[in-house]
Steps between C-alpha positions, in 0.01 A plus 500: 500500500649844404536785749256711363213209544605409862456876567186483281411166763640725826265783437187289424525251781589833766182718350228251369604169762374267196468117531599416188712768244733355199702787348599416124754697361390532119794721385679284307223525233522845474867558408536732249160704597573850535343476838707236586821740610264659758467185703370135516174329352273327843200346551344454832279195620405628816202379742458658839279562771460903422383446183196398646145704380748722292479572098782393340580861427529590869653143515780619210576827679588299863735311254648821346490653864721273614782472248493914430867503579581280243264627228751689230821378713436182370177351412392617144172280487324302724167269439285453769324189615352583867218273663342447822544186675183373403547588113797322486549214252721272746305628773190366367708168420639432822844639413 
């Protein structure tokens, strides 16, 4: 795992306390995008207790809340996944 995503990991697991999160660093498929020099390509899978009886835009701003300090100094995208427990695919299959 590089830096960057264990910081990515760090932030989310101090702010959002999930109980599952899986932080894929995409980045490689985006050498040579003119973004790409501004920072790394991540998507989030993230499923936490706060997320409950929120939108998934309030749900998307928690995320972006919570890694702030590395938005620009870093991250150049990020895709979102965030659930509830009980919205959860493995939750719902025992996982």
């Amino acid at each position: 795992m590089s830096p960057l995503s264990q910081q990515i990991r760090a932030a989310l697991e101090a702010r959002l306390q999930p109980l599952e999160l899986a932080v894929i660093d995409e980045s490689a498929a985006h050498v040579g995008h003119a973004g790409a020099r501004e920072g790394g390509h991540f998507r989030v899978r993230i499923v936490s207790e706060q997320f409950r009886g929120r939108s998934a835009l309030e749900r998307h701003r928690q995320v972006y809340e919570a890694l702030h300090p590395l938005m620009g100094r870093g991250i150049h995208a990020l895709a979102i996944e965030a659930c509830a427990p009980h919205e959860s695919t493995s939750a719902k299959q025992g996982k």
